[in-house]
N, C-alpha and C positions, 0 to 999 in steps of 0.2 A: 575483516568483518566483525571480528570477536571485539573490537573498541565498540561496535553498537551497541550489547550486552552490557559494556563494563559502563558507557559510558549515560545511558539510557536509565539504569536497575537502580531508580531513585529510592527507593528499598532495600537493594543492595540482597534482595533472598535470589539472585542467581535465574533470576527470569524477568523478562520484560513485559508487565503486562501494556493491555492493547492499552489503558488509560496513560501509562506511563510514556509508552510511543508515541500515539497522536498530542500530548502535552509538548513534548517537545518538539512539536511542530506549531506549536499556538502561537508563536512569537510571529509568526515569518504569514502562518494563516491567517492574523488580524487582518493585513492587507489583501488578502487572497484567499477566499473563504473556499473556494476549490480545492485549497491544499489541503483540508480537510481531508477531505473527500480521498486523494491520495494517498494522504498516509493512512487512511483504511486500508487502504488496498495494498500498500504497500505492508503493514502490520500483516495481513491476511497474502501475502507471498511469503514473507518472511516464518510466518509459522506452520513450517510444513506438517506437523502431525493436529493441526488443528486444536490444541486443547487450550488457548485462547492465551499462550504464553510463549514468547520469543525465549528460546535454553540456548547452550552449546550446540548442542545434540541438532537444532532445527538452522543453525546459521550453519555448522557442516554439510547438511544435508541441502541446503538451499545452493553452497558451495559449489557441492557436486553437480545438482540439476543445471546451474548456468556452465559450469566444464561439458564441456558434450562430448568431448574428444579425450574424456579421461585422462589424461596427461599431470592432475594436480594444479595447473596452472590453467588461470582463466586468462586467456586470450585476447587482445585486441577486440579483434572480430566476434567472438564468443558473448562478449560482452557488449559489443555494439548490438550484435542479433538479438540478444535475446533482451534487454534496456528497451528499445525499441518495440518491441514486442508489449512486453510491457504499459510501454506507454501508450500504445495502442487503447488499451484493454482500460489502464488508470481513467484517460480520457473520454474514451465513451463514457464509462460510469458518472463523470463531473456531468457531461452532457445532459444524462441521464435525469442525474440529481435534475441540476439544475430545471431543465423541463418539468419535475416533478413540483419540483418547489413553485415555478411560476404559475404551474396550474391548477397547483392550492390555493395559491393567493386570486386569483384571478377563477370565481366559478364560473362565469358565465362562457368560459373558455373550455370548459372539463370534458368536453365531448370530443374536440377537436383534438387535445392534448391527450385526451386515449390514443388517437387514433396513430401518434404519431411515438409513442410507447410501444 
């Protein structure tokens, strides 16, 4: 996981900020503007202490949380579980967006599209 750090730190100061993350997803997001949206979410797993920068310190610890069984090694299963999990959670949010955005564009829909937020 530490090659995301090294490979991401287009600044090279030893943290990944979130513009640096979600840019390197712009390539693959032109066609998929959802992916966006994931690599927020993905940025916002990634940074466990929250202070809006991908360290060492936050990729060890994210380490840990998908280990559930403590062992040092992420598992198979460990990682289908919780990947999973995840994408749960990434995809509602697209969903989300995505509803949000259409019933911007579209007012005369903005009562309906409450309803279903």
């Amino acid at each position: 996981m530490r090659h995301i750090l090294d490979d991401y730190d287009d600044d090279k100061n030893g943290q990944v900020s979130n513009a640096e993350f979600v840019h390197h997803f712009a390539a693959i997001a032109a066609s998929n503007p959802g992916l966006n949206v994931i690599a927020k979410g993905l940025f916002l797993e990634f940074d466990m202490d929250h202070d809006g920068e991908i360290t060492y310190t936050d990729l060890d610890l994210y380490y840990q949380k998908i280990d559930t069984n403590d062992n040092w090694h992420v598992e198979e299963s460990e990682f289908v579980h919780y990947f999973t999990e995840v994408r749960v959670v990434l995809l509602y949010q697209t969903m989300q967006r995505t509803i949000q955005n259409n019933c911007l564009t579209d007012v005369k829909s903005v009562s309906g599209c409450l309803l279903l937020l």
